[in-house]
PLY file of the C-alpha trace (Angstrom):
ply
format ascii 1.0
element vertex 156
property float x
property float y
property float z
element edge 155
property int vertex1
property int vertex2
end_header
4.98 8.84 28.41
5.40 9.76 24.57
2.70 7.86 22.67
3.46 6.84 18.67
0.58 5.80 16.27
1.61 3.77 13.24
-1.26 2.90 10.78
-1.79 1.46 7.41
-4.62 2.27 5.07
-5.79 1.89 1.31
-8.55 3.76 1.45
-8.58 6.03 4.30
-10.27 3.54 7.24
-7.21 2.75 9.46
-6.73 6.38 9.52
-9.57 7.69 10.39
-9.73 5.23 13.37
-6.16 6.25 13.81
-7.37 10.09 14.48
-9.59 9.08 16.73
-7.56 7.25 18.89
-5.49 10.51 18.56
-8.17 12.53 19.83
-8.65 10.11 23.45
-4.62 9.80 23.97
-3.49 13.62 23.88
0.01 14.21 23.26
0.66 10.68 21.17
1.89 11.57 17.70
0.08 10.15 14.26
2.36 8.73 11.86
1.57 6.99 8.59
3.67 3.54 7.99
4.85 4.27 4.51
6.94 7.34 6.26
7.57 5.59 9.59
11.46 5.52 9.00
11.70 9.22 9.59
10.35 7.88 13.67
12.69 6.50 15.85
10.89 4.41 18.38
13.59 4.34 21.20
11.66 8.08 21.04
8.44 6.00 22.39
7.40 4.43 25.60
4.05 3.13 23.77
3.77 2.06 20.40
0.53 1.43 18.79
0.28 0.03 14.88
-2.86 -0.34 12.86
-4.05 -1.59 9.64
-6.56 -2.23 7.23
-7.30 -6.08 6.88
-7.56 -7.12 3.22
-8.60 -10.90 2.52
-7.60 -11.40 5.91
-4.15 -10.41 5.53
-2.84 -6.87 6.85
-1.19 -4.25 4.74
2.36 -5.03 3.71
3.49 -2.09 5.27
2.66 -2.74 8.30
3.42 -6.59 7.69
7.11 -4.69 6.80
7.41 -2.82 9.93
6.22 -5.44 11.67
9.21 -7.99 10.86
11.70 -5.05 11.19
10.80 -4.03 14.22
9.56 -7.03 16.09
12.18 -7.55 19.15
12.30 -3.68 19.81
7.94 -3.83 19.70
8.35 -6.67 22.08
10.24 -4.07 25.07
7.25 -1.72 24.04
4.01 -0.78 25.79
2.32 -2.30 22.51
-1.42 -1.97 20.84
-2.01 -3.51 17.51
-5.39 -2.85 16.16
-7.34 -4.02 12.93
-9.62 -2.30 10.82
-12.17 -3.84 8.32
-15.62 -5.01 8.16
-15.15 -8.92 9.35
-14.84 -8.62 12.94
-15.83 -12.51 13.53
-12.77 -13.12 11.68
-10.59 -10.97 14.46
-8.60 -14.18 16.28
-7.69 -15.54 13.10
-6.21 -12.50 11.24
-4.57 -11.67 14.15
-2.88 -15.25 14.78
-2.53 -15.04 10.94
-0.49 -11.74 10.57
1.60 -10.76 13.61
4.48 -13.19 15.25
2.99 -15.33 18.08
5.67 -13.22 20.54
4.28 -9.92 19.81
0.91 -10.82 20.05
1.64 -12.07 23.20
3.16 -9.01 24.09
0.64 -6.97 23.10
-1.19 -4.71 25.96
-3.96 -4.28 23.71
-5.41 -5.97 20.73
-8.86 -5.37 18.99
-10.67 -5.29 15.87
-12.03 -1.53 15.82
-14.64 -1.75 12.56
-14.16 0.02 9.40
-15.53 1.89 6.36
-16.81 0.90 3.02
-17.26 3.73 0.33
-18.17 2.04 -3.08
-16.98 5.26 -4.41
-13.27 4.58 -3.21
-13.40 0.91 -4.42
-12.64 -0.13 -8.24
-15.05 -2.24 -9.88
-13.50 -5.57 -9.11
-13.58 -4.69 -5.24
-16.63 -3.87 -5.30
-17.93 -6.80 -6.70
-16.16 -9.18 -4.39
-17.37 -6.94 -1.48
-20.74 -7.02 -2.61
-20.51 -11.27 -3.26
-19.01 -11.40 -0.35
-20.69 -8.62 2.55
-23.84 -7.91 0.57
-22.42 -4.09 0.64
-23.39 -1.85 -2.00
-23.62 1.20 -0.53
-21.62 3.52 2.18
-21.33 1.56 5.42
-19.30 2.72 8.47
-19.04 0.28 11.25
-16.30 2.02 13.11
-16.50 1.39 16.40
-15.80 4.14 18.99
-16.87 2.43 21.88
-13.95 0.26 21.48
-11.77 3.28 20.51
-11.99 4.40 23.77
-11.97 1.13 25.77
-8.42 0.53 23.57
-7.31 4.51 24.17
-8.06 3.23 27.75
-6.23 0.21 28.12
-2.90 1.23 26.65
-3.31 4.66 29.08
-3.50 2.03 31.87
0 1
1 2
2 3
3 4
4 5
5 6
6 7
7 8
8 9
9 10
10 11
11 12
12 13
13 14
14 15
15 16
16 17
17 18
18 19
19 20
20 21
21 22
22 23
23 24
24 25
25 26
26 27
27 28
28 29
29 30
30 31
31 32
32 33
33 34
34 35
35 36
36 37
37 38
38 39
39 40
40 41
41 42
42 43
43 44
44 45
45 46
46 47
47 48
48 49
49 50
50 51
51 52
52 53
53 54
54 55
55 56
56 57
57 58
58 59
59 60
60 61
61 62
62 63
63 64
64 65
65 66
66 67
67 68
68 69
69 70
70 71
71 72
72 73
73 74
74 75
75 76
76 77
77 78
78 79
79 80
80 81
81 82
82 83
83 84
84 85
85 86
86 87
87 88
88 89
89 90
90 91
91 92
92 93
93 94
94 95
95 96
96 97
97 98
98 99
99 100
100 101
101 102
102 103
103 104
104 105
105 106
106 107
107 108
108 109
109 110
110 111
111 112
112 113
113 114
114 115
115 116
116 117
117 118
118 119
119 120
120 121
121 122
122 123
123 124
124 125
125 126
126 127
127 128
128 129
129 130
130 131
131 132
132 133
133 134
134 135
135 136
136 137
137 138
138 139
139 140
140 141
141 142
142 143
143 144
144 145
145 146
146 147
147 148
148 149
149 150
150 151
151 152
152 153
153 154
154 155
């Protein structure tokens, strides 16, 4: 069963949690969204698409993809995951960013953490980050427990 792995990231996050999700489905292939035209996903069995979460909204990438690709997702074995820092938000940026009918036809769907490095941020974010998180300094909340519970699920 051929495995693709669509993310979108600003900063480096959705990726990272992307690799690692690599790492616990062996044989899937990686694939960045702003170069997913060169994939065809008739190629695929399972298609899995991440992305960073920005003021609750998703990155327009994957927002892109998303509305391009939506009835051919929905005949998918599909896992959409999020990556950011406000996991209690995770049922409302998901009902807020992805069509109700691939939700619903997602196998999997989960808020896996993220990163913040202040040193990746410009001055603005970090301000709103800090008003907003209290962050100020490196934080990673990525969460690998439910890396592999998601790796698991979509290998079910």
């Amino acid at each position: 069963m051929k495995t693709l792995i669509l993310y979108a990231t600003k900063y480096g996050a959705a990726r990272e949690i992307a690799e690692r999700l690599l790492q616990k489905m062996p044989g899937a292939v990686l694939c960045d969204l702003k170069e997913a035209e060169k994939e065809t996903l008739s190629d695929y069995e399972t298609v899995i698409i991440g992305s960073a979460v920005y003021a609750g909204f998703i990155r327009k990438e994957a927002k892109a993809f998303l509305a391009q690709n939506a009835e051919t997702l929905k005949t998918k074995k599909l896992g959409l995951f999020l990556c950011g820092l406000q996991a209690a938000e995770e049922k409302k940026v998901f009902a807020s960013n992805f069509a109700p009918e691939v939700l619903a036809a997602a196998k999997a769907a989960r808020f896996l953490g993220g990163i913040y490095d202040p040193k990746k941020a410009g001055f603005l974010e970090r301000a709103i980050i800090k008003a907003a998180s209290k962050l100020a300094c490196y934080t990673d909340k990525i969460d690998d427990k439910g890396i592999l519970e998601f790796a698991e699920k979509m290998g079910e």
